[in-house]
C-alpha positions as CSV (number, residue, x, y, z in Angstrom):
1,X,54.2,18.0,29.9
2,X,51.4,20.6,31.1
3,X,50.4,20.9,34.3
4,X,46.4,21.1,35.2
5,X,45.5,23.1,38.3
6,X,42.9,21.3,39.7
7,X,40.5,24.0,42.0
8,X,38.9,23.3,45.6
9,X,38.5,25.9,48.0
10,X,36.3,26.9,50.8
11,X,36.4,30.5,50.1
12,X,34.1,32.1,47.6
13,X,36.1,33.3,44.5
14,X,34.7,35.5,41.5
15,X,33.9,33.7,38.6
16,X,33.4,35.5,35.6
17,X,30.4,34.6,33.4
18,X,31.5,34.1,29.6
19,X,28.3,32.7,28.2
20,X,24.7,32.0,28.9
21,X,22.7,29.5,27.6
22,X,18.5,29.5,27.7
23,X,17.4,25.7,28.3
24,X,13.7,25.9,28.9
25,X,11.3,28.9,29.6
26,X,12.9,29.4,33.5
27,X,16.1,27.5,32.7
28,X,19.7,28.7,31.6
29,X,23.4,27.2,31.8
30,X,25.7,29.7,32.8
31,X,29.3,28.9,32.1
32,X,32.2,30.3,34.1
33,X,35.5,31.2,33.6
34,X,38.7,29.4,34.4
35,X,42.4,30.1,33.7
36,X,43.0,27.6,30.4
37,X,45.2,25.1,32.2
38,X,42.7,25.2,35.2
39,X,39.5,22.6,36.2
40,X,37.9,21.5,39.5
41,X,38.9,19.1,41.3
42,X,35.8,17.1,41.8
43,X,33.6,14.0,40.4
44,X,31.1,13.7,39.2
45,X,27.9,14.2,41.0
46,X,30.4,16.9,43.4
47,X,28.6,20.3,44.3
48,X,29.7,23.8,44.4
49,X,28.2,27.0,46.7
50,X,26.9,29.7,44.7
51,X,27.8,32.6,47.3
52,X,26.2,36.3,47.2
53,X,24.3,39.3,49.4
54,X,20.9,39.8,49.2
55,X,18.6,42.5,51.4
56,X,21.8,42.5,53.4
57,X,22.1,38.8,54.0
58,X,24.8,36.5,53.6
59,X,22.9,33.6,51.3
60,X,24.7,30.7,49.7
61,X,23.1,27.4,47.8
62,X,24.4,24.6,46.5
63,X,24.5,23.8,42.6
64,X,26.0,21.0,40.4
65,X,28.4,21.7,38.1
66,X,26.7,20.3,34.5
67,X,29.4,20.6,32.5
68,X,32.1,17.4,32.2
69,X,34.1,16.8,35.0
70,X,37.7,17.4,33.9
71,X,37.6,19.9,31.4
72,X,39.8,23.0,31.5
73,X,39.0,26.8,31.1
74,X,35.5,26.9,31.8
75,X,32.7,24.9,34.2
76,X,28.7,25.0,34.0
77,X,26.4,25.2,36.5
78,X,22.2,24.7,35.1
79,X,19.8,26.4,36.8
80,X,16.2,26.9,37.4
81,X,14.7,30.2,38.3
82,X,12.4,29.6,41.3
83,X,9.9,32.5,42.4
84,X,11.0,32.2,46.1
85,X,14.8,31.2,45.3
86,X,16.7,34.2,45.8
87,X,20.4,32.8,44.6
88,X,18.4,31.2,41.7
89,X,16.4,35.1,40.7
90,X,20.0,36.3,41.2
91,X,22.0,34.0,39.1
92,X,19.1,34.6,36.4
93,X,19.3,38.3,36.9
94,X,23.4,38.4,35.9
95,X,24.7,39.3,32.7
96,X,27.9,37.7,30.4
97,X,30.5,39.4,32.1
98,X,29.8,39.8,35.6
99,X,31.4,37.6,38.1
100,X,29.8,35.3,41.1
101,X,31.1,34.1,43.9
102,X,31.5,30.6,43.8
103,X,33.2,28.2,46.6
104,X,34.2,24.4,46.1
105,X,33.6,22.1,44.7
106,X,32.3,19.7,47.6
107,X,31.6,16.1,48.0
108,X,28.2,15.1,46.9
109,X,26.4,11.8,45.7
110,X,28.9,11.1,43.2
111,X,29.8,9.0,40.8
112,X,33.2,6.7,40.4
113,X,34.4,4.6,37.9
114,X,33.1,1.0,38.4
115,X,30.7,1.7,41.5
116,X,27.6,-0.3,38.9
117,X,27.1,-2.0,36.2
118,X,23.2,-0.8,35.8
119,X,23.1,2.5,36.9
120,X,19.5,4.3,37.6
121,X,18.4,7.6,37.6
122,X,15.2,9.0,39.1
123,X,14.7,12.5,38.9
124,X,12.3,15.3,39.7
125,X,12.5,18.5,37.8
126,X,15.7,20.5,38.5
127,X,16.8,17.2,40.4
128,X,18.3,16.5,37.3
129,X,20.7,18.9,37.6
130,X,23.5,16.2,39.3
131,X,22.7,13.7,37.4
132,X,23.7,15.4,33.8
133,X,27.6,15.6,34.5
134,X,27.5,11.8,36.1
135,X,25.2,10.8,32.7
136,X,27.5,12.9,30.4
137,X,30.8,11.3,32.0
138,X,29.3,7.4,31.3
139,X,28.7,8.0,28.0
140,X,31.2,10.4,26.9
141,X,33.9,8.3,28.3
142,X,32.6,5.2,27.1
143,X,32.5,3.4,30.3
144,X,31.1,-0.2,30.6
145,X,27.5,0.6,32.4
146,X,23.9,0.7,31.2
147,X,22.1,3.7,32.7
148,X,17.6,4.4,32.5
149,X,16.7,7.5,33.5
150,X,12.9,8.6,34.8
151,X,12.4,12.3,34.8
152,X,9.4,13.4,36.5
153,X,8.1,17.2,35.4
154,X,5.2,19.2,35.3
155,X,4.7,20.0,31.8
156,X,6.6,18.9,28.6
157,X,8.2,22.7,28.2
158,X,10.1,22.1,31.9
159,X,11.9,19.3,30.4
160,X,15.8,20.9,30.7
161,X,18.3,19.2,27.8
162,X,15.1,17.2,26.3
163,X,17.1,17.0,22.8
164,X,20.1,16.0,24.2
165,X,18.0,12.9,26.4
166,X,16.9,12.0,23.1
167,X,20.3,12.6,21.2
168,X,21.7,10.0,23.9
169,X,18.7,7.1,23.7
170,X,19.5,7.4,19.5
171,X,23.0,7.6,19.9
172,X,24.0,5.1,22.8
173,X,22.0,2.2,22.8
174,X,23.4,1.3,26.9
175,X,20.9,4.8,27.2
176,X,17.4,4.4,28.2
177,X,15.2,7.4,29.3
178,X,11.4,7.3,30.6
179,X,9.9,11.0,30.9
180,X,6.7,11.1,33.3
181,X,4.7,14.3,33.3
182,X,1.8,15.6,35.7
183,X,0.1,17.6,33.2
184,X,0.9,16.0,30.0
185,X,-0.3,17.5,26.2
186,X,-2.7,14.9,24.4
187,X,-1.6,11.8,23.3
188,X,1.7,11.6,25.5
189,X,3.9,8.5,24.6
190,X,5.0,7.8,28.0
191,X,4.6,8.0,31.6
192,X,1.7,10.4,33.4
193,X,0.9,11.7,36.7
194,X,3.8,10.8,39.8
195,X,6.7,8.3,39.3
196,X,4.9,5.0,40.7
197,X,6.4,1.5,41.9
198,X,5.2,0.0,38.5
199,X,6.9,2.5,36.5
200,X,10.6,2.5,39.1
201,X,10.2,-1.4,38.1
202,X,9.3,-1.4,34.4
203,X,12.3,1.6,34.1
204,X,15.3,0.9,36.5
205,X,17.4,-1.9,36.5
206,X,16.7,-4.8,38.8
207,X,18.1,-4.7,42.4
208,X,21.2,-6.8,42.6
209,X,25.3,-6.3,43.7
210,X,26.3,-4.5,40.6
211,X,23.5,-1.6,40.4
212,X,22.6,1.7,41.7
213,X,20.1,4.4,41.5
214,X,20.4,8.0,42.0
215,X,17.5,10.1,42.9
216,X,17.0,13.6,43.4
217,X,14.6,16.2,43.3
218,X,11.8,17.9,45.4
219,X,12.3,16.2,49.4
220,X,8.7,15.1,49.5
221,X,9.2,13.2,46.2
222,X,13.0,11.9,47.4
223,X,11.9,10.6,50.7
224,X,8.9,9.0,49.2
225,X,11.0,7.1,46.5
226,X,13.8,6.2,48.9
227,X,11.2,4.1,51.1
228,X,9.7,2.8,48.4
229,X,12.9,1.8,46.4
230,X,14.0,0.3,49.8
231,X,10.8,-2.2,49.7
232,X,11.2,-3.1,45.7
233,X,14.9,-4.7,47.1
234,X,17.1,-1.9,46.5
235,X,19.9,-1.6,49.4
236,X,20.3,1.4,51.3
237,X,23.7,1.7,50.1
238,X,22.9,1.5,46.5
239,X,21.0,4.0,46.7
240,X,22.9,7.1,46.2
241,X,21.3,11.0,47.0
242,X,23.3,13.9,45.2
């Protein structure tokens, strides 16, 4: 029988870059290399540090794998290019074969295997990011969970892996997903301006012992949402930050 490695280390270790993939117009997956019997040893929802030395300074930032957790040979990371995020400008600014250092993964908001029943997701642009491994494991795997997802963006062109949102909601019908946009195109279907309490209550499941909701994205947006997910019933614990 085979034997997987499974990687975790706090020391940064070159990763090669075999592919990369343009999302949206500032978005791209990069995928990394591993040996073929090799995948890290996390869960999903886990983080990685993207390590490198910029102007002279030691900088590191953490990043999501987005690729399913448990596959060998290769991992994901999605990311955003931000004009004052220097890891993010450098990650853009690499090629298909260089390498980046890369230290973890690390525990994060994760998911396990029977944690909810009704699982939400509220998410604020690249706050997505942890929340497509966690989605892609449900539903891949076939676990016993119905998930809605709200994700909050500016415009309808920063909307990273729109097709494969609405691949899921066609294909899975335990996959429900809201979009809410602050400067929407004329004659937007769904939700406008800010994630509000009517639209966390007409898009998440219910409070109650067998659900959770994830949330991530910018802090102002994540602490505002907390408090107010606290007062629609939801209990601190079942509310899980990435």
């Amino acid at each position: 029988m085979d034997t997987v490695t499974r990687i975790k280390t706090k020391t940064p270790s070159p990763y090669k870059i075999t592919a990369i993939e343009t999302d949206t117009h500032d978005t791209k997956t990069f995928r990394f290399e591993l040996p073929g019997d090799a995948m890290l040893d996390m869960l999903p929802g886990d983080f990685l540090y993207v390590h490198a030395t910029i102007a002279g300074k030691s900088v590191k930032r953490a990043y999501t794998p987005s690729s399913l957790p448990g596959v060998t040979g290769f991992f994901d990371l999605t990311v955003k290019r931000y004009a004052t995020g220097v890891i993010s400008a450098y990650l853009h600014d690499q090629r298909i074969g260089d390498t980046v250092l890369i230290s973890g993964p690390n525990q994060g908001g994760h998911w396990m295997d029977g944690m909810a029943k009704r699982v939400g997701f509220v998410a604020g642009g690249t706050g997505i990011t942890p929340m497509i491994a966690i989605i892609r494991w449900i539903l891949t795997k076939r676990i016993d969970a119905e998930l809605f997802l709200i994700f909050a963006n500016k415009t309808e062109a920063d909307i990273i892996l729109r097709e494969e949102w609405s691949r899921a909601v066609r294909e899975y019908p335990n996959f429900h997903c809201h979009h809410v946009l602050e400067q929407p195109p004329s004659g937007w279907p769904e939700g406008t301006g800010r994630v509000t309490v009517d639209i966390l209550r007409r898009h998440l499941p219910a409070p109650g012992s067998d659900t959770c909701v994830f949330l991530c994205g910018p802090p102002q947006m994540v602490d505002a949402l907390e408090a107010t997910l606290k007062e629609l019933g939801y209990p601190e614990q079942a509310i899980v930050l990435p």
